[in-house]
N, C-alpha and C positions, 0 to 999 in steps of 0.2 A: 768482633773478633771471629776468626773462621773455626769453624765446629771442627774438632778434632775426634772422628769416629771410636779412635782407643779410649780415651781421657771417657766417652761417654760408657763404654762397654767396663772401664775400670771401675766408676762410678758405680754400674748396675751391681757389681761385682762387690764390690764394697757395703752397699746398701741389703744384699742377700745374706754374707758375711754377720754384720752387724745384727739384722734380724734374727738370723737363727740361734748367736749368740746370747742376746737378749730373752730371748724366748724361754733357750733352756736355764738361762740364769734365775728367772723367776720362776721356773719350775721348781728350783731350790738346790740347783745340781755347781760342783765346784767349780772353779775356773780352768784348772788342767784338763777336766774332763771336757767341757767346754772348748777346750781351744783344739780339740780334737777335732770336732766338727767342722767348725768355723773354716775348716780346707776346702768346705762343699763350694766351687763355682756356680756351676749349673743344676737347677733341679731335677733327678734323675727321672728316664722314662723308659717304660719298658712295657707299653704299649707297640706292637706291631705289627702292621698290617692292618691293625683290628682286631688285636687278640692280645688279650690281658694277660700278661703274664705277672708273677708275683712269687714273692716266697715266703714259706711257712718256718718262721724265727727259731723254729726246734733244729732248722739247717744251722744256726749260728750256736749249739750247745758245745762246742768243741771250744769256745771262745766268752770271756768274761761278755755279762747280760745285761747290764740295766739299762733303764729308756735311754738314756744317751747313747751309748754304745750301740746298743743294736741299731739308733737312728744312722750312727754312721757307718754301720754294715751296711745298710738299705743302700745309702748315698754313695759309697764303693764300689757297690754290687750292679749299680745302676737300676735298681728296681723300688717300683714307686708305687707299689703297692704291696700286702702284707697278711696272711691270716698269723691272728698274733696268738702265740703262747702267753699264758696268762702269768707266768713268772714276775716279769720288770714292772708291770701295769702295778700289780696287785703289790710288790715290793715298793714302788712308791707312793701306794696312796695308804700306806703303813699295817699291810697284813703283819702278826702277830709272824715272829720269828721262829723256824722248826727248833726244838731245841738237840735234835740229833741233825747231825750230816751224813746224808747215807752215802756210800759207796757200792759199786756194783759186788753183787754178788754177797751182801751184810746178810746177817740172821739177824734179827733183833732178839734180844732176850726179854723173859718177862718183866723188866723192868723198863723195859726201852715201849714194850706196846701199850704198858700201862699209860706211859708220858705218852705216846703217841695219840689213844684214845682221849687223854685231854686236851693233846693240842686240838686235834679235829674239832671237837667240841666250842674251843677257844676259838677257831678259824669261823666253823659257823656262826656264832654269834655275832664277828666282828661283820661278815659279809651283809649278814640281815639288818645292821644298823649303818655301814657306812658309807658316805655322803658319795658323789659322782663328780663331785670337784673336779679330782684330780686325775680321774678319767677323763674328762673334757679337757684338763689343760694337757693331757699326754697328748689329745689327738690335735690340740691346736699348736702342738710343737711339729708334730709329724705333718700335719694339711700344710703347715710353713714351709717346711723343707719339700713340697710336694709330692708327698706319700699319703696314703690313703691306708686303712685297713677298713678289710671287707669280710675278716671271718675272725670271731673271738673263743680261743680254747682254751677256757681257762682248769687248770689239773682238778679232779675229783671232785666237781659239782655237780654234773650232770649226771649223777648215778642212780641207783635207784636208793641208797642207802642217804642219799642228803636229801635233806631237807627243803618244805615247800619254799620257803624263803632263798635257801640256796641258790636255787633253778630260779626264782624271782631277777635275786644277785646278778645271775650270768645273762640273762635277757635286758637287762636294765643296762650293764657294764656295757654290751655291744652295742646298743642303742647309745651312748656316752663316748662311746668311741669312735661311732659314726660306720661301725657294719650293720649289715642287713643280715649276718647271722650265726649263730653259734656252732661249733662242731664238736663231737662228742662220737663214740666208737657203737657201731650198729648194737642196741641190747638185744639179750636174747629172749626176753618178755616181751612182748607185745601191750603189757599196759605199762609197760615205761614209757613206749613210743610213744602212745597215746596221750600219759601224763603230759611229757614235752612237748608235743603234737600244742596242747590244749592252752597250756602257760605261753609259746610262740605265737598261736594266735590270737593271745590278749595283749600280747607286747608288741605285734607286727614285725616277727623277728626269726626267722626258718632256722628249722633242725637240721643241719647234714651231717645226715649220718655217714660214717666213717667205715668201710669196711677192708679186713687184710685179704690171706687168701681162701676165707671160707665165702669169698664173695661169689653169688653164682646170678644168672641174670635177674633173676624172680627176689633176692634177697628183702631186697628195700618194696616190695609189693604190700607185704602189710602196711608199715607204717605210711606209706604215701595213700593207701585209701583210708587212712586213719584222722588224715590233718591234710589242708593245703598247705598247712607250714611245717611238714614233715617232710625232706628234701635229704637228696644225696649229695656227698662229698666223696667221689668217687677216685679213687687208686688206682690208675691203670698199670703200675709194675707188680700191685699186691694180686688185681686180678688175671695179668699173665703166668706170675708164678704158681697161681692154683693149679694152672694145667686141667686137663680133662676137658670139659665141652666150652673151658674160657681159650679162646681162640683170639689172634689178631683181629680176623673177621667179625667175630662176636663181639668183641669191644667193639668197634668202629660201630654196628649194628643196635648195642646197647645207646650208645650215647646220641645216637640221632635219634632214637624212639626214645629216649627220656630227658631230653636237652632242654624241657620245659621244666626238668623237678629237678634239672643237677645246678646246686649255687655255686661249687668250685669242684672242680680236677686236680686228686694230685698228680703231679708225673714225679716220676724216676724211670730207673731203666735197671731192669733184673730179668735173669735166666727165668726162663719155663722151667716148670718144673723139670720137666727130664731132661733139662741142660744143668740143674743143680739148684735153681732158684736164687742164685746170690746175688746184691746188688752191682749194677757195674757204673763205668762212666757213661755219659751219655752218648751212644752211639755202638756199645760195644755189647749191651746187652738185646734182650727179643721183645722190648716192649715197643709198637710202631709208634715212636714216638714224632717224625714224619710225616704219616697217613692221619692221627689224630689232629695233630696241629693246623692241616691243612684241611680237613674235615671242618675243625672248627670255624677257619679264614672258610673258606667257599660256603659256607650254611650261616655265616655270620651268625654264631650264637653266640651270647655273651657273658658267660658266667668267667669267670677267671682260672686261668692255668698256673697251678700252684709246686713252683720247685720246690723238691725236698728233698738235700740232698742224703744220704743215706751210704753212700759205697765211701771206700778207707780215700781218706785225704792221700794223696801221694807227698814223698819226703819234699820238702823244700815249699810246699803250698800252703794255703789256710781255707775256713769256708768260706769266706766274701770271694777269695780268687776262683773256687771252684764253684761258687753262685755263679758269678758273671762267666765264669766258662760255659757254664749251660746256657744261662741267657744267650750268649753268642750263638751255639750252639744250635738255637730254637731261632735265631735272627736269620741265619744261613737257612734255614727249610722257608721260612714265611718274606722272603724278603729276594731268594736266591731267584 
């Protein structure tokens, strides 16, 4: 019989279908939830040029979270790779439930920090004992759908106030996930850095630190002579909005002299300071978001360029649409 090129291309289509569905079935997720997905034709990609682009899943907090879900933001958004908020991971592999919901802007009363100090208590226990199971089958739902995650944050482990086993937790979790490393917000101790520094180099697993706009070029100079796996996560709209001697110029110049210690980039795009500092869409604010991107294509360096988006959804959109608008966005400068 003569090969009918659709009937094979249906086939493949059906076979990816079935897989993903499969996959998250035995991850223990519903079937409505499930048949969400299952729309995925093609495995997203958002590699280009040679430049890793990726988003960081706190851009999908406007919108319900757990592993499914966000997997099919990723496969919407077209992006196939991910530094992950520790929220949906640590909700499925059964962290203990907050027993308050906070809203912006809550006081808690003293009866709410009491429960809170136990929950924390509860949280850390569960982490220092529980298994990686279900860490590995979250990434072997995500490596299916071909996504990747390359950076693990998971909320209030990395402090200085948790526990050794904690910081254990979140090096062991990223290695289970299949990132190279953790992110966490630049401390302002220097033997924090160091603690982290020390436990990444026993797990093979880098610190990037995270810094807003008290970022200046020298910041992250302790903690990198402190650890090899003491490493940046660098914000270039946190460090445009500083303003003062953070200049266009000086990024661009930061990131080639330390393109060996940075494991992801985030971008967004926000006013200089003395344009007001707020975030905008991409294109409309002062971070050269342009001259980076194309810095990173002509130097081929390879950590990953991490969307996050940050400025107000406009009426009638969501964040997968405004992911994949920046992605585009970032297609037109590396591809234009």
């Amino acid at each position: 019989m003569p090969i009918n090129k659709s009937n094979l291309v249906s086939r493949r289509q059906f076979i990816a279908k079935t897989s993903l569905a499969s996959a998250a079935l035995w991850l223990g997720f519903n079937r409505p939830l499930v048949g969400n997905i299952v729309s995925a034709i093609e495995k997203p990609n958002s590699k280009i040029a040679g430049v890793q682009l990726g988003v960081i899943t706190y851009s999908f907090r406007s919108m319900p979270g757990n592993a499914v879900q966000l997997l099919q933001y990723c496969i919407d958004s077209n992006v196939n790779a991910i530094e992950l908020i520790g929220d949906a991971v640590e909700e499925y592999a059964g962290k203990p439930v907050s027993p308050i919901k906070f809203v912006p802007g809550q006081q808690l009363t003293d009866e709410q920090k009491e429960q809170m100090s136990a929950y924390r208590k509860q949280v850390a226990e569960w982490r220092a004992t529980v298994s990686m199971d279900k860490f590995e089958a979250f990434r072997k739902l995500y490596n299916n759908s071909g996504i990747t995650v390359y950076a693990f944050k998971p909320r209030l482990c990395l402090e200085p106030t948790n526990s050794d086993a904690e910081i254990e937790y979140a090096m062991r979790g990223a290695k289970a996930l299949g990132a190279n490393c953790v992110t966490v917000e630049l401390p302002t101790d220097s033997a924090h850095c160091q603690r982290l520094g020390d436990v990444g180099s026993k797990h093979k697993i880098y610190v990037g630190y995270h810094a807003h706009t008290q970022a200046t070029d020298t910041s992250w100079d302790v903690a990198l002579s402190q650890s090899p796996y003491n490493s940046i996560n660098l914000d270039c709209g946190h460090y445009i909005a500083a303003g003062g001697k953070n200049t266009s110029e000086s990024l661009l110049a930061l990131i080639e002299k330390r393109a060996d210690r940075i494991t992801s980039l985030h971008m967004k795009d926000r006013k200089s300071k003395s344009n007001g500092e707020i975030n905008m869409p991409w294109g409309e604010g002062d971070t050269p978001i342009k001259e980076v991107l194309n810095l990173i294509k002509n130097k081929k360096f390879k950590f990953p360029v991490t969307i996050e988006l940050e400025y107000d959804i406009p009426f009638g959109s969501d964040a997968v649409k405004e992911t994949r608008r920046c992605l585009e966005f970032a297609k037109k400068i590396l591809v234009g």
